[in-house]
N, C-alpha and C positions, 0 to 999 in steps of 0.2 A: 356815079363816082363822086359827082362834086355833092349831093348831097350827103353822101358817109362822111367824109370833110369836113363837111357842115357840122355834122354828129358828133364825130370826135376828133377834135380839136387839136387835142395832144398828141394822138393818132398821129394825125396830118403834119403838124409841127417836127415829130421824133422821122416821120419820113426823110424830111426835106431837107432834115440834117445831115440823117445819114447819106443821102443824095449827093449832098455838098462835101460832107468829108471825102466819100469815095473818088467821087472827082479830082477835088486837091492832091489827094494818093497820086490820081491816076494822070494825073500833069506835074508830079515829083513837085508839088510843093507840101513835102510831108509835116515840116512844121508846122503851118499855115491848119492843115486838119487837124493835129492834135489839137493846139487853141480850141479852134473852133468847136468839135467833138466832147474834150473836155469841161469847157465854158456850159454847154448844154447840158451835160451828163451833172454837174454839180448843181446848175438851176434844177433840173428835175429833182435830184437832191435832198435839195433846200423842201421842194413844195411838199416830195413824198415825207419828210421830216415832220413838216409843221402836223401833218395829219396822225400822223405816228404818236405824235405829241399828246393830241386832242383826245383818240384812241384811251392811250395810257391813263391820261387824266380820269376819265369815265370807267378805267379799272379793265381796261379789253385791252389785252396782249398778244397784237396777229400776229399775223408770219411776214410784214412789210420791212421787218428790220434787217432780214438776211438778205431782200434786196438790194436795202441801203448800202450794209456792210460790205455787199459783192460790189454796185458799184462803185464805192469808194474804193474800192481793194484794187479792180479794173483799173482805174484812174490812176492810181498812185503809180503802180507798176508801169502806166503808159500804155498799158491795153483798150485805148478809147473807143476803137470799134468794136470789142466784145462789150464793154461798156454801154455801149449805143442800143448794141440786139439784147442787151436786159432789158433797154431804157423800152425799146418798143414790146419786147413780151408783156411788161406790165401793162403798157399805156393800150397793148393791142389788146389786152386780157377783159377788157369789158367789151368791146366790139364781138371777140370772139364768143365771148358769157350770149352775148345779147343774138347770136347765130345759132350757138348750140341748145338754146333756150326757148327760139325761136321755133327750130326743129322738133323740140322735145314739147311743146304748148297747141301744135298744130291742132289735136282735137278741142283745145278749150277756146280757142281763137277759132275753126272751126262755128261752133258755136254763135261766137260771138257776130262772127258774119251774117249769118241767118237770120237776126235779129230783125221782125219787120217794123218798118218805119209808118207806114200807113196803112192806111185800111178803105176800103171801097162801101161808101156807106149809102143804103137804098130810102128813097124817099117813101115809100109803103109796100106790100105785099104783092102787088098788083102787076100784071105783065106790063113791061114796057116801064117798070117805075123807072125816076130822073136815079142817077149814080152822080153822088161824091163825096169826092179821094180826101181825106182827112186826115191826120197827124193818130197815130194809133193810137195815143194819151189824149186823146179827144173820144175814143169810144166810150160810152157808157152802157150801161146793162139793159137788156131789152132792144140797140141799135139792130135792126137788120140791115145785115153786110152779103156782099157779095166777094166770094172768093173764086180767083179765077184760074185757070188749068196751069197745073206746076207753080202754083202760088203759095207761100206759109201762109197758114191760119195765124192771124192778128191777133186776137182774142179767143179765151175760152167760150164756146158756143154750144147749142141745143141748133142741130142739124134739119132744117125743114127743105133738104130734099128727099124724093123717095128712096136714095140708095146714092154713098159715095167710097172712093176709095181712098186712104190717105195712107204715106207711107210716113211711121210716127217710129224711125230707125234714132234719129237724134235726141227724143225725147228716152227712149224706153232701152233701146240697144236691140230693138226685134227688127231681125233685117226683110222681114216679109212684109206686104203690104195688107192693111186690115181695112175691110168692110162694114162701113156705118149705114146704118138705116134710118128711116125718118124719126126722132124726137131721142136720139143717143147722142151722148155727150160728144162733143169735140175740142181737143185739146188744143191749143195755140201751141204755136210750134211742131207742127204738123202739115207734111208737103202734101197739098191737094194733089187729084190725079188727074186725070185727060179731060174733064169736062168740068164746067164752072158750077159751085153751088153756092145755096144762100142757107146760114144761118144766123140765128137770133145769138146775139153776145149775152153771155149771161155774166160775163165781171168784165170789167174793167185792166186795162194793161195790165198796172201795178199787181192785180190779184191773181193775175192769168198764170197757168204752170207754167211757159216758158221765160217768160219775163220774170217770174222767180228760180227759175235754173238759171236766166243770163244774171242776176241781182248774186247768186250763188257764184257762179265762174268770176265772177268780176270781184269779189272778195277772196276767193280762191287765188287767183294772179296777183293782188296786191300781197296776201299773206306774204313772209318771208319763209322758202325753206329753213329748218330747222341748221342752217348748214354751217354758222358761226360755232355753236354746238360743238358738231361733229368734227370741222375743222382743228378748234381748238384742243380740242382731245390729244392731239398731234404735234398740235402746232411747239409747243414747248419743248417738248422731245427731239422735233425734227430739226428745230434750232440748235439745239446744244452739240447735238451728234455732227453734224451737219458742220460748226466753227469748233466741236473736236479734231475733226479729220481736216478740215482747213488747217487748223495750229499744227498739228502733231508732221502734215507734210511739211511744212514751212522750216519748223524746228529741223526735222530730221536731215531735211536737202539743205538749206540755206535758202531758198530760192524762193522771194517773196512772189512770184509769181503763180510758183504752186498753191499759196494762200488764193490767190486771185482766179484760178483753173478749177480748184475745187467748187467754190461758191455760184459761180457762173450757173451749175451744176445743181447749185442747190434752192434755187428758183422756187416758191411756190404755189405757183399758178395750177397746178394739180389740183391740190386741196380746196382751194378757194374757186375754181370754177368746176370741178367736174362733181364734187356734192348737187351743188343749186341743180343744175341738167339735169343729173339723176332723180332729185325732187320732183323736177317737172315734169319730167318722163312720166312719172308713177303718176304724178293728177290727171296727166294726159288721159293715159291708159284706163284710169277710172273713169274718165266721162266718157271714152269710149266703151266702157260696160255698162253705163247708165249709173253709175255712182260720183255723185260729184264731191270733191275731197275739199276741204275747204284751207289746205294749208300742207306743207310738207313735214309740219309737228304732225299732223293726225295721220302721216302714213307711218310715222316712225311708231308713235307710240300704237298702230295697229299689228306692227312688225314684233312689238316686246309684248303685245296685248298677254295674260295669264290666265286670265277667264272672262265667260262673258252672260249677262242677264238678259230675257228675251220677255218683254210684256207677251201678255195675251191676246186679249182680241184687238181683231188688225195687222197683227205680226205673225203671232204662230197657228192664228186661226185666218177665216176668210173675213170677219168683221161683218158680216154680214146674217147675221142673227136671224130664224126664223118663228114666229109665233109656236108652237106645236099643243098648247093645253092652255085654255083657263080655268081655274080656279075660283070658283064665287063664295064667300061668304058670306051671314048674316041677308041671306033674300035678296041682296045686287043681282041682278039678271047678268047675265055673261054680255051680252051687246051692249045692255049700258056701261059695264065695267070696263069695256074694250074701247066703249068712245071718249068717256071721260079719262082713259089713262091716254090716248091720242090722241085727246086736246092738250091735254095739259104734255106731252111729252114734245107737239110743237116748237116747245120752249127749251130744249133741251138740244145740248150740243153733243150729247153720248151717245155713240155707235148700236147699243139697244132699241134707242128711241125712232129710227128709223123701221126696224123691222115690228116694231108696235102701231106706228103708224100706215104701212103696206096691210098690215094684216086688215086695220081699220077701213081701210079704204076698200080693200080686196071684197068686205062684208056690204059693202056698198053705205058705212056707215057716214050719218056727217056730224061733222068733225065742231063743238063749238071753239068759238074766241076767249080770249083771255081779257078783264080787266084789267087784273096784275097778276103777272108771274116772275117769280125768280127760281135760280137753278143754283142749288148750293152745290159746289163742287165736289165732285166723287160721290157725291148721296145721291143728288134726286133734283127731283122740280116739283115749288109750287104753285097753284096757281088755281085763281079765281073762274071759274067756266060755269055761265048758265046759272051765276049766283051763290055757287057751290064751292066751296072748299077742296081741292082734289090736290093730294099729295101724293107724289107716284117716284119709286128707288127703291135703296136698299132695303132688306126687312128692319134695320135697323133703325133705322130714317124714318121709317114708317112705325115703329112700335112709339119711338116719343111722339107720335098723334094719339095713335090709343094703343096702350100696356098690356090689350088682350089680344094684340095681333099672337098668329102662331104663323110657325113656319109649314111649310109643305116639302114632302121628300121629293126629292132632283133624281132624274134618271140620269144616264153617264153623258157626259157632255150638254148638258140643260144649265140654263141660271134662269135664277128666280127674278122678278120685280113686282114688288108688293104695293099695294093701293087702298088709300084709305081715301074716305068723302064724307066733308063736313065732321071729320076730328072721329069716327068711327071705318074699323077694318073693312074695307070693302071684300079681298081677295088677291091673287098671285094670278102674273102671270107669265107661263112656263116658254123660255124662247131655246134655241139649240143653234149653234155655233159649231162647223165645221174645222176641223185642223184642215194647214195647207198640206197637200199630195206633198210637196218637196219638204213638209216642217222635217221629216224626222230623218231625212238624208240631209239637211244641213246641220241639224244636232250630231250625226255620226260624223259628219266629213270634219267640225270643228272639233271633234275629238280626235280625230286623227292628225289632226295639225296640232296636238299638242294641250288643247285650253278644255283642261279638264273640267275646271269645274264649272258647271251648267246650268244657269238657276232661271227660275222664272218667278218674276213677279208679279202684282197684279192687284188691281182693288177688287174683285170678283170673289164668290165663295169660295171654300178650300174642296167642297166636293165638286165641285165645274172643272175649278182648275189643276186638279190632280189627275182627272179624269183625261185632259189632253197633255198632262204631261208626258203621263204614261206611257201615250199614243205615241210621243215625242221622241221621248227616248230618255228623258229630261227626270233624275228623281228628288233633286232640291228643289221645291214649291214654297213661294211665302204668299198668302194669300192675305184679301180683304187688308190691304193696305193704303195710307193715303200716301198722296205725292211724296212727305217728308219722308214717310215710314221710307219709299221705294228709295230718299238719297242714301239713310241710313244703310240701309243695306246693299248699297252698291258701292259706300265706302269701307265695309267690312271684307270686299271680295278682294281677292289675292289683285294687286294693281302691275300694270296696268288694264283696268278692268273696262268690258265695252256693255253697253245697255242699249239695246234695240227695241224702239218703241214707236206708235206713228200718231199717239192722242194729243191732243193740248194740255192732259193733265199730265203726261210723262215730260213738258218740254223741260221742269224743273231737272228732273234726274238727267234726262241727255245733254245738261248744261253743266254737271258738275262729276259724271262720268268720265273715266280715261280716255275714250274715245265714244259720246255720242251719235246712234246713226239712225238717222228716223228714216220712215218708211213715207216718202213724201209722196206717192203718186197720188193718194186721193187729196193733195190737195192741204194738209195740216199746216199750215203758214206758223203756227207759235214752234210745233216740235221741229220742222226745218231749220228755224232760226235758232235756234237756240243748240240743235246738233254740230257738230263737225263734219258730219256727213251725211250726204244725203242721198237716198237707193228712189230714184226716178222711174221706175221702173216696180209694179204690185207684183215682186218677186223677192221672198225673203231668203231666199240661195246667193241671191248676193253677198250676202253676209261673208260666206266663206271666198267670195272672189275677192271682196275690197280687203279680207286678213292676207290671201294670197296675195295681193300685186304692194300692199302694204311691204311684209316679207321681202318681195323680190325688190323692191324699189332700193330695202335702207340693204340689203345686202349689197348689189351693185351699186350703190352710193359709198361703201365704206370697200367693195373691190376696187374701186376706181381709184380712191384713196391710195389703197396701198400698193396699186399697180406702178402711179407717181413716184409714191417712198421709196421701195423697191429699185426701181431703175436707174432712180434718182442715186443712192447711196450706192447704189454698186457703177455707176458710171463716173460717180466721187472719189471713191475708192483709185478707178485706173487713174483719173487725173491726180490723184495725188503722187503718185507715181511719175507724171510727169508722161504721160501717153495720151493725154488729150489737152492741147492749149486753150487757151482763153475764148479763143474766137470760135473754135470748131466747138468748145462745149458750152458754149451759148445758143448754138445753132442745131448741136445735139438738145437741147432740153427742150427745145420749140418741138420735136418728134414727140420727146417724153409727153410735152402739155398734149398734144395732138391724140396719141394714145390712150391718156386715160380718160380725155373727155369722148374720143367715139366710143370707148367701152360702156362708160355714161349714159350713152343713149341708147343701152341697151335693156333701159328702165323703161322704153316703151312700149313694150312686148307683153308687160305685163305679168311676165312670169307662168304664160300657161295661156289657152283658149279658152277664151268664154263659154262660162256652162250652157249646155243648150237648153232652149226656151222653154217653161215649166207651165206648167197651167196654171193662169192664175185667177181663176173663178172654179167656183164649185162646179164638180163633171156631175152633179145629178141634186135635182132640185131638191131639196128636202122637204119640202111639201108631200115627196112623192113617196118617203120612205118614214114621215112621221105623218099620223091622223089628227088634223084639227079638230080639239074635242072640248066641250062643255060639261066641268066637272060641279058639284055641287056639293060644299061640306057644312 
């Protein structure tokens, strides 16, 4: 108790008053409390004035003045103990904000708890190595840790025991527990199971998925609900209406007290606390689906969203590219063609250049170094291997080497990456990209909520990319675009428009998108940062959950709203009439605040159950169902 005290000051102060006045009442020294009550009720006054002041100056006109106006009105008439219970609804209204807030942040606080502080670091591989406990911003990459039963993983790691369990419900929203094996990744933030194991840290805190979801939450709870906004909307209206029906009782009866009966009544602690709740309800509710919201603007505007743009690979596909054909020209042998594009693709940040280099590897091919390379964005990489010139992207990228490259035809869901060596055509080669099982039940289910129009963008060919749109469900395709092309045409879409993307080349467009929402599970630190939101979770069905709880959040934000106005005006109404006095409808409106902030927190709910768990790897290898082949033109 004495620390809330401590907390809030004015709180404590408007108590100790009312304490005192009651007493004085209640020992017939009725004079003596009026002073006293009065005297305080005008300091608070004076202070809520000066702010009011400050407010107005900056061009922001709350709802602080119908307080004022009520308790001077209180005052005047001699009502100082209705007076007193305004003085404490407002001064109580951040205590209560910081309870119902509290309530409503549980999962992102949640979260924040979990957070590990240290890490158990092993002095070599060896049984019996020495162990020590270290500050987890002390891990570096390569550290072998030991994590011990019902411990978080520290760090992101590469798992060298032979078989573990972790339950990864906080990170992803999958409340089953998953089964890692020796040399698979492990995610920080992730609750070890019954028995201790050791892996190898492969980043550092700062880089780690967790510690960039708590970096995420923690700018999340700073944002402001959008709730000045919404309030304001109101706020002028509720004013006016509000010292209508004050004046017009006053006028009619005679009875300045009915001025003073109605206002008591017209209190707006409503507006200004059960918005913010309901904001945080909905962030809440988001990180308990594995979407983390980065503010209470990006639920609203997922709530008015109109349409929305879906990258390609990564997003509506698995990202996960499979070799299926090369292509050799000009006498390039297929295995040299295959090594020198996965050397040079080493150097490369594009989601391609992975399944170019497995395939390399897979052939048992080795792989040379680079003197120099670089990676022009959205083209390609160059790069010096073995003395050689090797330029490996688009065919486009590849023809300014040599102007005789040709194209190669794509079978339906294939792209091309063309290679050239030493400034002549070497050859293509053909990779294939699954859609995700759930792509085209979140395409229909975002039609059904309304957000017709469906686009996909993409710097990929147009025959690739048609070919899963189709799959999709999806028939506006822009293809072979670069980042800028992709802002342009997300500020041409009906707004407020969303763009779901999970590359480092999309972080531009989810930065200047109505609501950006990257697909952060593998990891993309630029498109997280730069989104609004972020799906924790390699599940692009979210998509339709974070619009749904979007939705539910600013509707119960704006019922709550009017549940206050509502009750408020029609409980204004009796008192003007002269059926509720001063004190009881002071005391009435503490129920009204009561009311619509628990409605408020029925933004935690989310608006619906979480969709159930989708597959998010490919259910069949595509090795198994396309023939690695050696073509020769």
């Amino acid at each position: 108790m004495a620390g809330l005290l401590r907390r809030y000051p004015l709180v404590a102060a408007t108590l100790t008053a009312l304490a005192a006045v009651l007493v004085l009442q209640l020992t017939g020294q009725e004079v003596a409390a009026q002073w006293l009550g009065t005297a305080y009720v005008v300091l608070v006054v004076a202070l809520t004035a000066v702010d009011m002041a400050r407010d107005i100056a900056r061009g922001h006109y709350g709802l602080d003045i119908l307080a004022v106006v009520a308790m001077v009105a209180a005052v005047a008439v001699g009502e100082h103990l209705a007076a007193l219970i305004v003085v404490l609804m407002l001064t109580g209204g951040e205590a209560l904000e910081d309870f119902a807030s509290a309530r409503a942040a549980r999962d992102l606080d949640a979260l924040l708890r979990r957070a590990p502080v240290s890490a158990h670091r092993l002095d070599s591989d060896e049984p019996g190595a020495a162990v020590t406990d270290i500050p987890v911003d002390a891990v570096r990459p390569g550290d072998l840790l030991l994590v011990k039963p019902s411990q978080v993983v520290p760090v992101d790691g590469e798992l060298l025991t032979e078989e573990a369990t972790f339950d990864e419900s906080s990170l992803t929203g999958e409340s089953l527990p998953v089964t890692r094996t020796h040399g698979d990744s492990v995610l920080s933030g992730s609750l070890n199971g019954e028995r201790a194991i050791h892996i190898r840290a492969t980043a550092d805190a700062a880089h780690s998925q967790y510690q960039q979801i708590i970096a995420l939450v923690q700018q999340a709870e700073q944002s402001k609900a959008p709730t000045v906004r919404v309030a304001d909307r109101y706020a002028i209206p509720f004013t006016l209406v509000s010292l209508l029906i004050a004046g017009l009782a006053w006028w009619v009866s005679g009875d300045p007290v009915r001025f003073a009966a109605v206002l008591v009544l017209a209190t707006p602690c409503p507006l200004l606390i059960a918005a913010p709740v309901a904001f945080m309800g909905g962030m809440s509710a988001s990180a308990r689906s594995g979407i983390i919201v980065k503010g209470g603007a990006t639920l609203e505007a997922l709530a008015r969203a109109r349409s929305v743009a879906f990258d390609k690979t990564g997003t509506l596909s698995y990202g996960e590219p499979e070799l299926v054909d090369v292509v050799t020209a000009n006498g390039t042998p297929s295995d040299e063609l295959l090594r020198l594009a996965a050397s040079a693709e080493q150097y490369s940040s594009h989601v391609l250049a992975r399944g170019i280099i497995r395939a390399a590897e897979a052939r048992g091919l080795q792989l040379g170094s680079a003197r120099h390379a670089e990676e022009v964005a959205t083209n390609g990489v160059a790069a010096d291997i073995d003395g050689r010139r090797v330029v490996v992207g688009k065919f486009a990228f590849v023809r300014g080497e040599d102007p005789a490259a040709h194209p190669v035809p794509l079978g339906a869901g294939q792209t091309s990456v063309a290679v050239a060596v030493d400034g002549r055509f070497a050859g293509t080669l053909l990779l294939a990209d699954r859609l995700r099982d759930n792509a085209a039940d979140t395409v229909a289910q975002l039609n059904r909520l309304g957000l017709t129009e469906i686009v996909m963008l993409t710097g990929d060919n147009e025959d690739t990319a048609r070919s899963l749109a189709e799959q999709a469900g999806i028939t506006q395709v822009h293809a072979d675009l670069l980042p800028a092309e992709k802002v342009e045409r997300v500020h041409a879409l009906p707004a407020p428009a969303i763009m779901v993307g999970d590359g480092v080349n999309d972080a531009p467009v989810l930065a200047t998108a109505g609501v950006g929402i990257a697909m952060g599970a593998r990891g993309a630190t630029a498109a997280s940062e730069s989104a609004d939101a972020v799906i924790v979770r390699d599940d692009v069905h979210r998509v339709v959950r974070a619009v749904t709880i979007g939705r539910h959040t600013y509707r119960v934000a704006l019922t709550a709203i009017w549940i206050g106005i509502v009750l408020s005006l029609g409980l204004m109404v009796v008192a003007a009439f002269g059926h509720i006095p001063p004190v009881a409808g002071a005391l009435t409106q503490e129920a009204v605040d009561l009311a619509a902030i628990l409605y408020a927190l029925r933004a935690l709910t989310g608006g619906g159950r979480d969709p159930q768990p989708q597959s998010t790897r490919p259910t069949e290898d595509l090795s198994r169902n396309t023939r690695l082949v050696d073509s020769t033109t």
